[in-house]
C-alpha positions as CSV (number, residue, x, y, z in Angstrom):
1,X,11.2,-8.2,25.0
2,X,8.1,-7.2,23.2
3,X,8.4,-3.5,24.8
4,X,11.1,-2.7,22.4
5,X,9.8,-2.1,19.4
6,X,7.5,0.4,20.6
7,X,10.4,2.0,22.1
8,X,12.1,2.3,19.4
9,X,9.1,3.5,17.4
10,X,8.3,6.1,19.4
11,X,11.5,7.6,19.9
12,X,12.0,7.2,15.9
13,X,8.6,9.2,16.3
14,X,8.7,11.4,19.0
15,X,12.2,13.6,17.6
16,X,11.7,17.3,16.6
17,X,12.9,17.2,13.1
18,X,11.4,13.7,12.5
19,X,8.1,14.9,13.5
20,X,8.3,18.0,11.3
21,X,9.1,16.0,8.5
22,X,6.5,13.5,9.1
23,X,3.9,16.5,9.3
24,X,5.1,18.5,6.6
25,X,5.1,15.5,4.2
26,X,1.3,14.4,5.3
27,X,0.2,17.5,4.5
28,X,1.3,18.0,0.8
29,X,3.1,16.9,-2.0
30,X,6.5,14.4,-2.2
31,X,9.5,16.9,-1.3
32,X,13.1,16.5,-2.5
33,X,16.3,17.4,0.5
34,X,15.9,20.8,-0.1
35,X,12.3,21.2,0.2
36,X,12.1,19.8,3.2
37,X,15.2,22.0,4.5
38,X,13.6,25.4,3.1
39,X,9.9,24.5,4.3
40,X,11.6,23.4,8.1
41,X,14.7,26.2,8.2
42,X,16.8,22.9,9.6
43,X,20.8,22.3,7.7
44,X,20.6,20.0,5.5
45,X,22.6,17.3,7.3
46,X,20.1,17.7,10.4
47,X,17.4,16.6,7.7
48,X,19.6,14.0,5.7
49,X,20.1,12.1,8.6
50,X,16.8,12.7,9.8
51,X,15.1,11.2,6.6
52,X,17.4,8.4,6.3
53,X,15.9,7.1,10.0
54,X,12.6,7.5,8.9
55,X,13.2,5.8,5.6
56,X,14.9,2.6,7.1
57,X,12.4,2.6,10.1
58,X,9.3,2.9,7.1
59,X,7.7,6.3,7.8
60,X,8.6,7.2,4.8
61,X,9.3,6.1,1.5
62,X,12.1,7.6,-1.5
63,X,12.5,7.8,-5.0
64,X,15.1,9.0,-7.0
65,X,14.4,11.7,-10.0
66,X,17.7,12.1,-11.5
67,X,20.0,13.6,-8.6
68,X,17.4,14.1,-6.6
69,X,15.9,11.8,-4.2
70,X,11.8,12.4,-3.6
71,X,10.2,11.9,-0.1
72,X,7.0,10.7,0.5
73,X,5.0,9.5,3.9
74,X,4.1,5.8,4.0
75,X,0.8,6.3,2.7
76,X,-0.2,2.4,4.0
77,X,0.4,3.1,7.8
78,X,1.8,6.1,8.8
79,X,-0.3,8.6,7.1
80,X,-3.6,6.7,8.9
81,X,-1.4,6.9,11.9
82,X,-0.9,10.4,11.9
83,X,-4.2,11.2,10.8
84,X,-5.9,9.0,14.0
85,X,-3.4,11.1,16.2
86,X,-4.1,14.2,15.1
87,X,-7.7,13.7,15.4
88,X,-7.2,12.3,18.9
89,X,-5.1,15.8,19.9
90,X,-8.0,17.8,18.5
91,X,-10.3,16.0,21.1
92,X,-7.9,15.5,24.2
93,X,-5.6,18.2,23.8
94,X,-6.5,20.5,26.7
95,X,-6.4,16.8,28.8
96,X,-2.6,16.5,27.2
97,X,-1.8,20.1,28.4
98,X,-3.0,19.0,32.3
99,X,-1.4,15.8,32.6
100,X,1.0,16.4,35.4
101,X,3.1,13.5,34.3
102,X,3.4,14.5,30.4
103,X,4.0,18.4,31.6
C-alpha cells in the first residue's frame, strides 16, 4: 500500500526527541551522543535509540571519530525538508494553531 511509507515517515518524523534532534542538528554543527544529550537534557539511551531510528530511516547520517560516533542531518533531503517546513510554519502557523482537527 503506497500510504505506508509516509506513515512510517512521519511517525519516524513527528516523535519528540526525534524532532529535537532533527532541529538541533539543522541548526549547527555535527554533534557526538553527548552533545546531543547535554544540548536536549534527554538520558542518553532516550537519544541512542532515538538517533539510531533516524540513522537507519536516513535523516541522519554518522561517523565515527575514534570512540565517538558524529551526527549529522542528511544534508541531500532532510535539511531542504526541514527548511521548506519551517518556512511553511512561519507563514501558516496561526492557521495550524486554529485547525480544529490538528488542536
Amino acid at each position: 500500500m503506497i500510504h505506508e511509507p509516509y506513515r512510517l515517515f512521519f511517525k519516524a518524523f513527528s516523535n519528540r526527541t526525534r524532532l529535537g534532534i532533527i532541529q538541533l542538528l539543522k541548526g549547527g554543527k555535527p554533534k557526538s551522543v553527548g552533545e546531543i544529550c547535554e544540548a536536549l537534557g534527554f538520558k542518553q539511551s532516550r537519544v541512542s535509540r532515538n538517533l539510531k531510528c533516524l540513522a537507519d530511516c536516513g535523516f541522519v547520517t554518522a561517523e565515527q571519530n575514534g570512540k565517538q560516533r558524529i551526527y549529522s542531518l542528511n544534508k541531500d533531503t532532510v535539511y531542504p525538508m526541514v527548511t521548506l517546513i519551517e518556512r511553511h510554519i512561519s507563514k501558516y502557523q496561526n492557521h495550524l494553531k486554529r485547525c480544529g482537527v490538528l488542536t
